[in-house]
N, C-alpha and C positions, 0 to 999 in steps of 0.2 A: 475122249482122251486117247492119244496115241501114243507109244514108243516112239523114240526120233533116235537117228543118228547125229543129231545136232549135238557137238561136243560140252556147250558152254549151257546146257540147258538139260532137263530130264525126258519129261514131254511133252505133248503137242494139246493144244484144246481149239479147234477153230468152228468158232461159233458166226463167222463169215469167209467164205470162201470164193475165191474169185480178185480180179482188180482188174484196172489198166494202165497201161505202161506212160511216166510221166519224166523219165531224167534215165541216162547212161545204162548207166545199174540195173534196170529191167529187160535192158535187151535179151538177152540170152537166159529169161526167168524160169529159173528151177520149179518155182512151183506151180507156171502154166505146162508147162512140159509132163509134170506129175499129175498134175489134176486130169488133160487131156489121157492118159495113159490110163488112168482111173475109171473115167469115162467109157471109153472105149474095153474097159473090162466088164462095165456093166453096174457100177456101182452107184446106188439110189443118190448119197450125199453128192456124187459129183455128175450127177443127169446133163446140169446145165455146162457143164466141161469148165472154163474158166472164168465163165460171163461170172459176175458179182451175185452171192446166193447167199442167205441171210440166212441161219438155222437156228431159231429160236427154240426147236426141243431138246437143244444140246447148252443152253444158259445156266440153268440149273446142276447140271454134271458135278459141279466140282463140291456140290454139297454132299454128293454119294462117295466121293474118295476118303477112302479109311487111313491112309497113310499121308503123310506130310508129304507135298512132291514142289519140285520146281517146273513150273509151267512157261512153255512158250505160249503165249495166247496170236491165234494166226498167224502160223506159219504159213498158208496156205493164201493168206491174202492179208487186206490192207485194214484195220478196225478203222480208222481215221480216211476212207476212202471219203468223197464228198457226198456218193449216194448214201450210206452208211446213214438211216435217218439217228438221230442225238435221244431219241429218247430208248433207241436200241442200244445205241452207246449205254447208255446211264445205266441200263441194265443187268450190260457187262459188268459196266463199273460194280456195281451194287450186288454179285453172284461174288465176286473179288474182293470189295469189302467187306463181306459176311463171312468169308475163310481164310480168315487170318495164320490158318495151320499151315497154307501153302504160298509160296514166293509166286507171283507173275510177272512174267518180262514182254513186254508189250516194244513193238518194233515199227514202224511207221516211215514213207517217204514225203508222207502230209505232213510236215512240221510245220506249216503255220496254221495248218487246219487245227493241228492239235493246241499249238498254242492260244488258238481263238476261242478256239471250245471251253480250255481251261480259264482264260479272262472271262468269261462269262458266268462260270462256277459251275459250270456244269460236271465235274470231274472230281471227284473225292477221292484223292491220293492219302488213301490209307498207309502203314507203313511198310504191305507187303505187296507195294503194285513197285515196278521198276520202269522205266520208261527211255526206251532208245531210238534214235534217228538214223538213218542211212547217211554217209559222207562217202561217197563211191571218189571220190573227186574236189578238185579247187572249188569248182563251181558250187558244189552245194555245201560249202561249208556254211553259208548263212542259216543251214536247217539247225544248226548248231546254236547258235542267237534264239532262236524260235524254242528248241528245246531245253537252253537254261532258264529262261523265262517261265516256267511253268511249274507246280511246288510238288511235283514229282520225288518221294522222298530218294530216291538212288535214279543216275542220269546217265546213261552210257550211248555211245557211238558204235555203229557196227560199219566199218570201216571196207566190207567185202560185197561186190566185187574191188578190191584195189584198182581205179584205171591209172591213177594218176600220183605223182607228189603232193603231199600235203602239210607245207613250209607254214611254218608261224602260226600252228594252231593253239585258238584260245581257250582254254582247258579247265576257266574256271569254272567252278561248279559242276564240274564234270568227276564222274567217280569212275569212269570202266572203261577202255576201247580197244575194239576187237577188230582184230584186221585177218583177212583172208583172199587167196585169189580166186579168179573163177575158172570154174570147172564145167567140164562138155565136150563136144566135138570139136569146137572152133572156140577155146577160151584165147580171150586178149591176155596180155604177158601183164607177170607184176612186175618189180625191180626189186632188189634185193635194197638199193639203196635206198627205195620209199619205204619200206617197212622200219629200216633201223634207223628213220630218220622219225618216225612216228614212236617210236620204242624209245627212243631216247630224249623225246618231248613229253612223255609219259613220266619215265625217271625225274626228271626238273621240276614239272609242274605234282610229282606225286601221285601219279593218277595209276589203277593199273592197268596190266597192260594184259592181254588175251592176245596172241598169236594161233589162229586155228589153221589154216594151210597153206601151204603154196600154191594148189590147184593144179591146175592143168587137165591133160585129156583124161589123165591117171594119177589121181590126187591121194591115192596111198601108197603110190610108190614115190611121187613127190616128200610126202612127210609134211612133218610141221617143226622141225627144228629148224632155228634162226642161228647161225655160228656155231650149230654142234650141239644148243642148248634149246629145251622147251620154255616156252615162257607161258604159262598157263596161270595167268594171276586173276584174282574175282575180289571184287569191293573188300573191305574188311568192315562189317558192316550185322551186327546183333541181325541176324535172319527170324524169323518169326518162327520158328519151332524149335 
């Protein structure tokens, strides 16, 4: 378990680390760029740099946390990668269903891997697992299809990198989306008018809405106010503690 500066989250638990790049959104990945850096500091969990690294004496962790916390579960990579063997999944699953004291928000560009894992019952969505998919773009809005399909009790979208518009999104069963630009040396541009265009699909269909940054090379000087105002909204939803 790690502190994160992740806004919409507490912190970090990643009991797989590593991935590879499979849709837009990974180009410029933050967290192969962090793990390499890690690496290159000398540090044992990340030896393999960003190659895909399974760390099964870290499953158990969340049984030793004394405080109720909100978890990112890999941050650092993909749970839903395809090498990812299912009975390691189940594992996680199952360190997650046993501590109910704390929230997990699980994140994924696998959305049909995950949805197939889940048709098969392999996945026990207790009521403290959250489960979200990447929509970096048009194109992958079908991960969107793959993730309401699944009985995940809370369903959200993480909407950042922003590349593109994202017109006539279907938002049922959908409880959370979070949108962000990217940030680095060479971030692609958002628009102002895909965000408030997402922001206000949000209002109609009910959904809320998370605004984390504009990005850029310099993403705190950017901010994250939309029109002057912060929009920092999260499910409204009995949390388990």
């Amino acid at each position: 378990m790690a502190q994160t500066k992740i806004e919409w989250t507490e912190t970090t638990w990643n009991p797989v680390t590593g991935c590879t790049k499979i849709s837009e959104g990974c180009r410029h990945c933050y967290a192969e760029s962090f793990a390499l850096r890690l690496q290159a500091m000398g540090q044992t969990k990340y030896r393999n740099g960003f190659r895909l690294t399974l760390h099964p004496d870290i499953i158990n962790e969340p049984y030793k946390w004394k405080k109720s916390r909100i978890v990112f579960v890999n941050s650092m990579g993909d749970l839903f990668h395809k090498d990812v063997p299912v009975d390691y999944i189940k594992k996680v699953f199952n360190a997650m269903n046993n501590n109910p004291q704390h929230l997990f928000q699980i994140l994924t560009k696998r959305a049909d891997i995950l949805k197939y894992y889940d048709s098969e019952g392999w996945l026990n969505w207790t009521h403290n697992i959250w489960m979200g998919v990447t929509v970096e773009n048009e194109k992958m809005k079908m991960r969107i299809d793959f993730l309401r399909q699944t009985g995940a009790r809370v369903k959200f979208l993480s909407c950042e990198p922003l590349l593109g518009p994202l017109p006539n999104l279907n938002l049922k069963g959908i409880d959370w989306v979070i949108v962000g630009g990217e940030n680095g040396r060479t971030p692609r541009p958002m628009k102002e008018e895909w965000v408030i265009d997402i922001m206000e699909q949000c209002k109609i269909q009910n959904v809320a809405f998370y605004f984390k940054q504009w990005g850029g090379t310099n993403k705190k000087e950017a901010g994250s106010t939309l029109k002057g105002k912060l929009y920092k909204e999260i499910p409204q939803v009995e949390l388990a503690f």
